[in-house]
C-alpha positions in Angstrom: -18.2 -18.9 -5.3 -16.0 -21.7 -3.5 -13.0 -21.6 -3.1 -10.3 -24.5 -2.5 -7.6 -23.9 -0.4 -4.7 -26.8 -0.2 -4.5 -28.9 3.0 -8.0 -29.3 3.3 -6.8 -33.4 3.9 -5.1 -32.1 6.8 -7.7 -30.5 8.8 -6.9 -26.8 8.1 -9.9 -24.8 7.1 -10.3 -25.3 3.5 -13.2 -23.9 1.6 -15.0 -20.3 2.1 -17.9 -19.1 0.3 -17.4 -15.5 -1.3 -20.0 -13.3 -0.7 -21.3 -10.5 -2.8 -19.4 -7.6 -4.0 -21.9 -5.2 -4.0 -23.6 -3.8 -0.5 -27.4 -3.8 -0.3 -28.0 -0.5 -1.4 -26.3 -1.0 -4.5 -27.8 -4.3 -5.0 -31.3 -2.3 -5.2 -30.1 0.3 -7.6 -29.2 -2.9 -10.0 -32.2 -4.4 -9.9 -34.0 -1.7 -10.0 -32.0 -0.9 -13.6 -32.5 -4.5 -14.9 -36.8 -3.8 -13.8 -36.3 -0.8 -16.0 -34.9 -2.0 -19.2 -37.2 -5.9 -18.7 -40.0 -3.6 -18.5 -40.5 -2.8 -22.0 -40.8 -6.7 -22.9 -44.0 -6.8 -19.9 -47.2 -7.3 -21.5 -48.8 -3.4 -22.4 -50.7 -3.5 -19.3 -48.1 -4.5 -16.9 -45.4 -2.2 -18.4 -46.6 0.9 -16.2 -46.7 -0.4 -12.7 -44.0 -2.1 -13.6 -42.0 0.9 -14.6 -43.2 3.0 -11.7 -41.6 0.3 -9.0 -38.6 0.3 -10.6 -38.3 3.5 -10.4 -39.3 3.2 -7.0 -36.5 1.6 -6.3 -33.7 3.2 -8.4 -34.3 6.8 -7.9 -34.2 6.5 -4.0 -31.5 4.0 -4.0 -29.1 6.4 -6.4 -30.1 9.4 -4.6 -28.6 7.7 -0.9 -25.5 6.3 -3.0 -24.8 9.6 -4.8 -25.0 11.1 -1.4 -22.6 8.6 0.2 -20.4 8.3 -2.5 -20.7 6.5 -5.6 -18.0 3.5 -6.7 -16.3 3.3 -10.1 -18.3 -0.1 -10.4 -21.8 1.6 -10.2 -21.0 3.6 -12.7 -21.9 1.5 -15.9 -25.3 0.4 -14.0 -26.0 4.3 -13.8 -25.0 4.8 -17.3 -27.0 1.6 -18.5 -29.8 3.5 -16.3 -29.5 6.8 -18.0 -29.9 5.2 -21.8 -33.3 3.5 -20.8 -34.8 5.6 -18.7 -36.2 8.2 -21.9 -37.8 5.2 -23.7 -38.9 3.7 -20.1 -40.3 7.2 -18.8 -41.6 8.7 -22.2 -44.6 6.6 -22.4 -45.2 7.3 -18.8 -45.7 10.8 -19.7 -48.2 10.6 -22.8 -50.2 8.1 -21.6 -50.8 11.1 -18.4 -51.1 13.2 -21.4 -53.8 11.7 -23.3 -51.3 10.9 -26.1 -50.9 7.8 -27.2 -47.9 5.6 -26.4 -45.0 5.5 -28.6 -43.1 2.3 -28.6 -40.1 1.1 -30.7 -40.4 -1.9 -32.8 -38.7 -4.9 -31.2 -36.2 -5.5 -33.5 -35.0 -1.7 -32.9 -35.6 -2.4 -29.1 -33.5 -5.6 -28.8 -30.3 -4.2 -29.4 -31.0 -0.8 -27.2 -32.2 -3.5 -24.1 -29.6 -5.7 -25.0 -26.5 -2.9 -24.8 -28.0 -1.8 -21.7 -28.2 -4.7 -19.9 -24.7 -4.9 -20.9 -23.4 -2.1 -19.6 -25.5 -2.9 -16.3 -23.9 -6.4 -16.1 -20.9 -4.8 -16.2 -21.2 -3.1 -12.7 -21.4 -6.5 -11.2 -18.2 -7.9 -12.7 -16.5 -4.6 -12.1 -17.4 -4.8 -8.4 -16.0 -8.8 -8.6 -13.4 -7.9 -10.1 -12.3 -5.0 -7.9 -13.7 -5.5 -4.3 -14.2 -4.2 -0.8 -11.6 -6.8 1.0 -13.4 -9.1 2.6 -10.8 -10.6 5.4 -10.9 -13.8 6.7 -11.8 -14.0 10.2 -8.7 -15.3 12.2 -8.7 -18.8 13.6 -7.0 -18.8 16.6 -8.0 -18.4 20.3 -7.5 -15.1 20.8 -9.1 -11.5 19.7 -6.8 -9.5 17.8 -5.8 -5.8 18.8 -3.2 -3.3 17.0 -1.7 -0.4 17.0 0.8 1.9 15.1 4.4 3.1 17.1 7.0 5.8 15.4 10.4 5.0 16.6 13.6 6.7 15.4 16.8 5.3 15.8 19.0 7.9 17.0 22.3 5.9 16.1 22.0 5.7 12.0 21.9 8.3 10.4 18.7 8.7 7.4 20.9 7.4 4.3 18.5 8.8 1.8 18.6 12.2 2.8 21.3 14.7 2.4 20.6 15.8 5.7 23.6 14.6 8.3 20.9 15.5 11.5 18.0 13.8 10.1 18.1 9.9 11.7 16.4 7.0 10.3 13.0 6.4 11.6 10.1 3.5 11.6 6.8 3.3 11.5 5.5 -0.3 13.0 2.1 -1.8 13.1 1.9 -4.4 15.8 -0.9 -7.2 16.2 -0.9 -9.0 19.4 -3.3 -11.3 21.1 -6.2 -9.1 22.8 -9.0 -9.7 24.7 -12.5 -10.5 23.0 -14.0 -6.6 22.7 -18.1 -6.3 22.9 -19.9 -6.9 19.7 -20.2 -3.5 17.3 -16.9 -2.2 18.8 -15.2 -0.8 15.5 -12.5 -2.4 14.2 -9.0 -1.5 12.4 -9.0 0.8 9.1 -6.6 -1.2 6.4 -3.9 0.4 4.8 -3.8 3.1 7.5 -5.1 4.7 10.8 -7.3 6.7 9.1 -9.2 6.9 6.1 -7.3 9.1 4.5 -3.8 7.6 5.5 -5.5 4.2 3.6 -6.9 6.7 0.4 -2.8 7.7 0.3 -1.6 4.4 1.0 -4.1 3.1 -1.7 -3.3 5.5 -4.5 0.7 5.1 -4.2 0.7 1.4 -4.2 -2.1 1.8 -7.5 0.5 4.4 -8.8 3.1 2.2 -8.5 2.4 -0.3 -10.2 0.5 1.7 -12.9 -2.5 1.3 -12.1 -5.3 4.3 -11.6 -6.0 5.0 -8.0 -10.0 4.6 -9.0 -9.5 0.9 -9.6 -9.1 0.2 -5.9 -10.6 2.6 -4.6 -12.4 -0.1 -2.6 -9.2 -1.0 -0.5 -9.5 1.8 1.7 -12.9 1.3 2.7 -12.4 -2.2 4.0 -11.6 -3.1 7.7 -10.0 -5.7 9.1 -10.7 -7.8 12.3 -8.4 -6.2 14.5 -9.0 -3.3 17.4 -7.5 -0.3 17.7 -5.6 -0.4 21.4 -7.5 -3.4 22.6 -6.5 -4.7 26.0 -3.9 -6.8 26.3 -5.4 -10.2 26.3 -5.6 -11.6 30.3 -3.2 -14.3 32.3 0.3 -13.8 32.1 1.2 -15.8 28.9 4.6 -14.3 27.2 4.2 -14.0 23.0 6.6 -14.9 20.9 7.4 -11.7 18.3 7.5 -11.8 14.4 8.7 -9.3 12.8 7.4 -8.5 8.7 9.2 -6.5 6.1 7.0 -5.9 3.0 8.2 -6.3 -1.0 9.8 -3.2 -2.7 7.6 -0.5 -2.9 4.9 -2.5 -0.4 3.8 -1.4 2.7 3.1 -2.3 6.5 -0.4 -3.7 6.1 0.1 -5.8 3.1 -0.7 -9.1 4.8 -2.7 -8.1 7.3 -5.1 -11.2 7.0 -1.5 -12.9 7.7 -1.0 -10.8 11.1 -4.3 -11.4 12.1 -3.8 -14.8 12.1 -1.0 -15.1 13.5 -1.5 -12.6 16.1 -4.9 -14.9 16.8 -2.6 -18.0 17.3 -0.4 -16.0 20.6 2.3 -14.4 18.6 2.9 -10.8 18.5 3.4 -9.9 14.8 5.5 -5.9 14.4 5.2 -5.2 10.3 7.8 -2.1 9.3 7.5 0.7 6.8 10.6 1.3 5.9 10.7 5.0 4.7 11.8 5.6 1.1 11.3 2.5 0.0 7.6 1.8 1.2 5.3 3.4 -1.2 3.8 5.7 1.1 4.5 6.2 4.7 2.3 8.8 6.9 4.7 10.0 9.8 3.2 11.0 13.1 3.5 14.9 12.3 1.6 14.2 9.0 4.3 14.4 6.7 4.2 11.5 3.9 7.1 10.3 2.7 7.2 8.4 -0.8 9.6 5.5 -2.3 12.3 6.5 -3.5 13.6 3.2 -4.7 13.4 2.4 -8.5 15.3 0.4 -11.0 17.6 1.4 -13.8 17.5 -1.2 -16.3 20.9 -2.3 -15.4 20.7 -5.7 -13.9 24.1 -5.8 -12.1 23.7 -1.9 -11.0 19.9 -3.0 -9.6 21.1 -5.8 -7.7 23.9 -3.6 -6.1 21.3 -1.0 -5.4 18.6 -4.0 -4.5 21.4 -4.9 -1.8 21.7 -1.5 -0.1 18.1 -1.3 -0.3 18.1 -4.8 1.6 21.0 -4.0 4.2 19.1 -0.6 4.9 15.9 -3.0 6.0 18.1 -5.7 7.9 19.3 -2.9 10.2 16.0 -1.9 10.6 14.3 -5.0 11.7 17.4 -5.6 13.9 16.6 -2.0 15.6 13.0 -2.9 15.9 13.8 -6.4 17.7 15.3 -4.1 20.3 12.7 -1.4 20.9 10.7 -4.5 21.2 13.0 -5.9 24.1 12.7 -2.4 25.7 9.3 -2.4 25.7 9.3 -5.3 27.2 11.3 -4.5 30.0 10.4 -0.9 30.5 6.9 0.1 29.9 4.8 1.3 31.2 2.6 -0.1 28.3 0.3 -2.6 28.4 2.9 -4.9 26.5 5.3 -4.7 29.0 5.9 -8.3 30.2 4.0 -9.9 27.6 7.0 -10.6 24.9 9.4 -13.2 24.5 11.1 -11.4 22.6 13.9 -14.7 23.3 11.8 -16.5 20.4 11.9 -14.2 17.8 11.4 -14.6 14.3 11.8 -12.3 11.0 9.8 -12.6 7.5 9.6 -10.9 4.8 7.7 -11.0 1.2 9.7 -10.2 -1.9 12.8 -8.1 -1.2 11.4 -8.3 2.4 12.3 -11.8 2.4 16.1 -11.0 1.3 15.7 -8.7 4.0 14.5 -11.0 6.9 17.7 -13.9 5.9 20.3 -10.5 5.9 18.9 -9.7 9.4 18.8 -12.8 10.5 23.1 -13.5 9.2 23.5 -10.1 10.9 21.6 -10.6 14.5 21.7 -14.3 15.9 18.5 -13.2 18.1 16.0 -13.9 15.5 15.9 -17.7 16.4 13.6 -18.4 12.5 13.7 -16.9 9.2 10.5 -16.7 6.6 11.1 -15.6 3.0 7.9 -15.5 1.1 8.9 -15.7 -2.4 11.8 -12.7 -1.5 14.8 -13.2 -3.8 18.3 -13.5 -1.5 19.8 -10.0 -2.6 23.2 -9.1 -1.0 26.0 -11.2 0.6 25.0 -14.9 1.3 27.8 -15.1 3.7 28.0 -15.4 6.8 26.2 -18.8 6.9 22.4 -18.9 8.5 22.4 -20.6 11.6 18.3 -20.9 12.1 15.4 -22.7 10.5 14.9 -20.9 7.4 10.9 -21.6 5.6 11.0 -20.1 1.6 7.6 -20.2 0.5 8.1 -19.7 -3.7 5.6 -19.9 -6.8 6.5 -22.4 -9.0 9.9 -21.5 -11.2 9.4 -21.2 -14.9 11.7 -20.3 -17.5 10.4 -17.1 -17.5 11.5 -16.0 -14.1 14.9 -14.9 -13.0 17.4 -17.7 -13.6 19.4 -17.0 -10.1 16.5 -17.2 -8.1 16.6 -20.3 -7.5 20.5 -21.6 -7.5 21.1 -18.6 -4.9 18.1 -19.4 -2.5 19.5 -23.1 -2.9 22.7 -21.9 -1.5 21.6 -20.3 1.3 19.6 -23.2 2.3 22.1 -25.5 2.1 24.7 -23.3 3.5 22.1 -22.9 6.8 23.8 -24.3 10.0 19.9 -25.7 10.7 17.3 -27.3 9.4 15.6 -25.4 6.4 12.8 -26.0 3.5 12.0 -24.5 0.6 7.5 -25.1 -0.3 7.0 -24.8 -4.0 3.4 -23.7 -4.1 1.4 -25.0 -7.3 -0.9 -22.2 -8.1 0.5 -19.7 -6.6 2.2 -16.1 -8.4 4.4 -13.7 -6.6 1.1 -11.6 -5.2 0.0 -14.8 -3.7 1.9 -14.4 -0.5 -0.1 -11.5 0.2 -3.8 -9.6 0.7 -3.7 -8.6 -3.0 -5.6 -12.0 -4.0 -8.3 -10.4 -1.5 -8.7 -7.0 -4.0 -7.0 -7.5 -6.9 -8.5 -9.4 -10.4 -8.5 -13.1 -10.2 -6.2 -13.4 -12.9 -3.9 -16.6 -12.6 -0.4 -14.6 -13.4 -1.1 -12.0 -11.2 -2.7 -13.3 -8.1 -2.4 -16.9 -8.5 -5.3 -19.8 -9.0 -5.7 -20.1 -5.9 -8.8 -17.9 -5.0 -9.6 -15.2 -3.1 -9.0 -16.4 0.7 -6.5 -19.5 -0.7 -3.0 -17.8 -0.6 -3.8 -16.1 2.6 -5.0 -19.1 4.1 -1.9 -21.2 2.9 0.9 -19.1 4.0 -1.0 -18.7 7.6 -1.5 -22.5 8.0 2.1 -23.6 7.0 3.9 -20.2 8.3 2.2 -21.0 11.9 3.5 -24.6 11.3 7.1 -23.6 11.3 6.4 -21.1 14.1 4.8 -23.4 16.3 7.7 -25.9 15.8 11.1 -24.1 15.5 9.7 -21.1 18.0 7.7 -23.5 20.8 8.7 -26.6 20.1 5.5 -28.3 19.1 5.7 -31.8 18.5 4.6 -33.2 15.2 6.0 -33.6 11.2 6.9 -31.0 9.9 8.0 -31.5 6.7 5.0 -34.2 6.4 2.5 -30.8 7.0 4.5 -28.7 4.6 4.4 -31.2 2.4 0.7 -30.9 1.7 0.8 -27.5 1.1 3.3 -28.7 -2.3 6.7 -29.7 -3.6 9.0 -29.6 -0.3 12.9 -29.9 -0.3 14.7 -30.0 3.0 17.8 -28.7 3.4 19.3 -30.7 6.4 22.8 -30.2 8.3 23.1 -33.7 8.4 23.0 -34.4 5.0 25.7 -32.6 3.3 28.9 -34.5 2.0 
């Protein structure tokens, strides 16, 4: 399948080919189901061998699959298996008998072959529908490494516990730029450190949004292009840092194809859990802590709550900016040295985003500001004093009716230079992996294809970063601008 991304006018990479959902093993065990049920419409002296190879095929193939686990998706293949394999096998068996074949009259046949090649058909479309995450390899010059820190801030106290000794603590998962690591050297779990952090992280994010775990139960066997603890990458080149806050209820990883990227392009990227209000977060002594965050019904007594929620995440991507600066200068760790943490930026997706502009009104060292699609919850005072970038999915009638004049204020309030890139195509779950796992359906994921929303919010994300953060010559607004509908908020141009 092809896929277009925007910008492809422009150079960035544009089109990917999808590959298939299935692994090889699985692919056999399909066709050798289809073999089975096609077998009865072979001429009579075909039918046997042909029969026997099938089953050549499918009874090894399910035996290695039921061994390594089955998926969800196989599931109606096996059952479409199970239904034909009496009337395929039966004849089998009286023929070696002396007994004469029994075989159904085709117009009782065609709709048994017909419902079973339904139900196999369906495995396919399952398996499309719900993948293994496939993530796009990142561009950039450099290998990506990660790894996952535990820092507690001994200063605030833990809000939403009762306990006045138990202090608020993070768990961050940085991508920095690495050095290239041999060919077959394993690379980073999604969704966790483990398998079974990603199985927990999977089935509270399903639960959350009301799905069953067993939909996506591929998520957690993907892997990303990262490496766990890979060497710093060589010379003596200082990163820039970026900081990520995830949507309500999201998680750490949730645009990792994102990090990679960036992280590929000499940036060091930090992504928070923010405890009680992440889905799922897995402390370093094993304990898991669930969201706690949830909506009343009430608009006005949401937003005030969506506001704490928000000032609780602005303190701690302001706390995280400074472990980073001690790292820095402290060590030992192989990051010591290696950040600028003097060009800093914060982003966010969803309430992330109203997170990333408090923390920036709050903490004049984050020098940019990214909301992706993140409503501007609490206070919009002070003014902003950096380059804000909103990425948002086109408004509609439908959507909140503030959205809009609020993140209009902000911008136009902002002391610098700030646009706001209305993304044809794209829906709130655009401006993260879920397009990579989640249904192609338009309202949820956005038209844009599997790799497209990813790929966007990299290439015009980077664009800012590489302007506002190094001071890259070019147009800005004239690369944005390709991407969609672009309004720029200038100082300059205010009455």
């Amino acid at each position: 399948m092809r896929e277009h991304v925007p910008g492809a006018e422009h150079g960035q990479v544009t089109e990917i080919i999808a590959g298939p959902q299935l692994s090889p093993l699985e692919i056999l065990a399909l066709l050798g189901a289809v073999a089975l049920v096609a077998a009865r419409w072979l001429p009579p002296a075909a039918r046997p061998r042909a029969t026997i190879a099938a089953g050549a095929v499918l009874v090894p193939s399910a035996l290695v699959l039921a061994a390594t686990g089955v998926r969800w998706q196989l599931v109606p293949v096996l059952a479409g298996t199970a239904l034909a394999a009496p009337f395929a096998v039966s004849p089998l068996l009286r023929r070696r008998g002396g007994r004469r074949a029994w075989r159904a009259r085709w117009w009782l046949a065609l709709p048994g072959t017909a419902a079973c090649l339904g139900l196999i058909a369906a495995g396919p479309v399952a398996a499309w529908a719900f993948p293994v995450p496939e993530f796009p390899a990142p561009s950039g010059p450099f290998a990506v490494g990660t790894r996952v820190v535990q820092w507690t801030d001994p200063q605030r106290p833990e809000t939403f516990t009762a306990d006045p000794d138990d202090r608020r603590t993070v768990v961050v998962q940085l991508w920095y730029p690495a050095q290239k690591s041999p060919a077959g050297t394993p690379r980073a779990q999604y969704l966790g450190r483990t398998e079974q952090e990603a199985r927990t992280v999977s089935a509270a994010l399903a639960d959350g949004v009301g799905l069953p775990g067993f939909l996506v139960d591929g998520v957690p066997r993907a892997r990303t292009h990262a490496v766990v603890n890979a060497p710093v990458a060589d010379g003596n080149e200082r990163f820039p840092v970026v900081l990520f806050s995830p949507g309500s209820g999201g998680v750490r990883t949730q645009n990792t194809a994102w990090a990679e990227e960036v992280a590929s392009h000499g940036y060091l990227v930090a992504a928070l859990d923010h405890p009680y209000d992440s889905a799922a977060v897995v402390l370093d002594d094993g304990r898991t802590i669930r969201s706690a965050t949830s909506s009343t019904g009430d608009p006005d007594r949401d937003e005030e709550l969506a506001a704490g929620w928000t000032a609780v995440r602005a303190a701690d991507l302001g706390f995280v900016l400074t472990r980073l600066e001690e790292l820095d200068r402290g060590g030992p760790d192989p990051l010591t040295g290696r950040l600028d943490t003097g060009r800093a930026a914060v982003t966010g997706h969803s309430m992330g985003g109203a997170a990333a502009l408090q923390a920036a009104r709050q903490d004049p060292r984050f020098g940019a500001v990214i909301d992706l699609d993140g409503y501007p919850h609490g206070p919009l005072t002070p003014a902003l004093h950096q380059p804000v970038l909103a990425l948002t999915q086109a408004i509609t009638p439908a959507g909140d009716p503030r959205y809009l004049p609020r993140l209009t204020a902000a911008l136009a309030a902002d002391t610098a230079t700030g646009y706001r890139l209305t993304v044809p195509g794209a829906a709130h779950l655009t401006f993260m992996d879920g397009p990579l796992y989640l249904p192609p359906v338009p309202a949820v994921v956005g038209s844009l294809g599997r790799t497209g929303g990813p790929h966007l919010v990299a290439a015009t994300t980077l664009a800012f970063l590489d302007t506002v953060l190094r001071g890259a010559p070019g147009d800005l607004a004239g690369t944005l601008s390709a991407y969609g509908s672009l309004d720029v908020h200038r100082p300059d141009s205010r009455p």
